[in-house]
N, C-alpha and C positions, 0 to 999 in steps of 0.2 A: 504494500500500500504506500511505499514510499512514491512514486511517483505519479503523477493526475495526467488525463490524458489531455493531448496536444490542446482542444480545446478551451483546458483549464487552464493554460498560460498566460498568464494579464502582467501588468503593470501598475503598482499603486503606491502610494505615497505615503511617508509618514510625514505628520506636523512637521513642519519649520525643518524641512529637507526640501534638499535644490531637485533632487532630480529622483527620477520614480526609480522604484524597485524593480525587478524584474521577478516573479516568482513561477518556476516552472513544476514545483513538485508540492506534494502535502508537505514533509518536510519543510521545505522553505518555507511556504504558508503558515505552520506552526512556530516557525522563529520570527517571522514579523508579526506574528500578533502578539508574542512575549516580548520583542520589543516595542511595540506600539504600548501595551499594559503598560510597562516601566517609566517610559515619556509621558502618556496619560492619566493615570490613576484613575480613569474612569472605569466605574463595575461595570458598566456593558461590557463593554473590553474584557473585560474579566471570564463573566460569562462565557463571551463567546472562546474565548485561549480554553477555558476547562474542555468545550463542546468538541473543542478539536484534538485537544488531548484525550476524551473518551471515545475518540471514531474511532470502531473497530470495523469496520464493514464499506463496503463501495458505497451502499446508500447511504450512511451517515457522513461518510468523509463528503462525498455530494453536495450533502446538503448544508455542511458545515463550510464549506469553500463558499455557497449560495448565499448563505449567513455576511460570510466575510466578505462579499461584494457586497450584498445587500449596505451593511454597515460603512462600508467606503465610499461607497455612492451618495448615502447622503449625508456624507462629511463633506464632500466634495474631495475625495481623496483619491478617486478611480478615474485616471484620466480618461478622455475618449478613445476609444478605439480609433487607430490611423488606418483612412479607407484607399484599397489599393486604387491606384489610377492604371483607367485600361486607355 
């Protein structure tokens, strides 16, 4: 379960950082939300680090990455997706 499929690969931002993250795996995912907690002290934050540290299963990890955009989107913290030029 360390890695999320291709789909799951975003960019997102923590407070008062110049430039986005790049996260490609759960892993990663579970290290930026323990650093996001640390800078925040916000309990949502909180919440959602435990939720990703109890995925044990494809649909919870899912739905706990789902969590974790949900969450950064409206922080305004999920940049927009860059759309390919055809």
């Amino acid at each position: 379960m360390s890695d999320a499929p291709s789909e799951m690969v975003f960019d997102a931002n923590l407070p008062n950082l110049s430039r986005p993250v790049r996260i490609k795996s759960f892993y990663e995912a579970q290290v930026f939300v323990r650093r996001w907690t640390i800078r925040d002290k916000d309990p949502l934050i909180r919440v959602l680090l435990r939720k990703l540290e109890k995925a044990d299963s494809t649909v919870s990890v899912n739905e706990a990455i789902r969590e974790l955009k949900r969450e950064l989107a409206s922080r305004g913290l999920l940049p927009a997706p860059e759309t390919p030029l055809h």
